[in-house]
N, C-alpha and C positions, 0 to 999 in steps of 0.2 A: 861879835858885838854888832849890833843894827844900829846903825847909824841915820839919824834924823832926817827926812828929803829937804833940799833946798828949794827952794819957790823960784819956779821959774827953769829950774835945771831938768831937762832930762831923764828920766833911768834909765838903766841897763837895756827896759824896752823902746826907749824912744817916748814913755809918758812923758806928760809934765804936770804933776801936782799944784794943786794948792792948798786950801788951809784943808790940812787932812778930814777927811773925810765927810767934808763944805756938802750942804744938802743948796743943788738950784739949775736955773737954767744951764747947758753946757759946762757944767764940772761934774769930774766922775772922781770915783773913790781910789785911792791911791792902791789898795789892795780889795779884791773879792772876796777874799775871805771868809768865814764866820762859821760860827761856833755849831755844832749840828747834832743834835741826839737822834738816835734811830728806835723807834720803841717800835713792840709787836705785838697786840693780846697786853696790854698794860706796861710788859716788861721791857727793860732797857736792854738793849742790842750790842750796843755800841755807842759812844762818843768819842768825837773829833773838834780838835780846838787849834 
């Protein structure tokens, strides 16, 4: 189970979050994440989520 970040706390890496994934000056996103289709010649490769 993934459990919610707390605002203001920490992660495992030494982050600290705020309102997830907040677009603006000096705030980054809690995870890098995202979703990635690989196509070649039309056709799909591979995806990753």
């Amino acid at each position: 189970m993934i459990s919610p970040p707390n605002r203001g706390v920490p992660n495992v890496y030494g982050l600290v979050g705020g309102d997830a994934n907040a677009v603006g000056p000096n705030k980054r996103p809690l995870s890098s994440m995202s979703p990635t289709i690989v196509v070649k010649d039309g056709k799909n490769l591979a995806g990753y989520r």
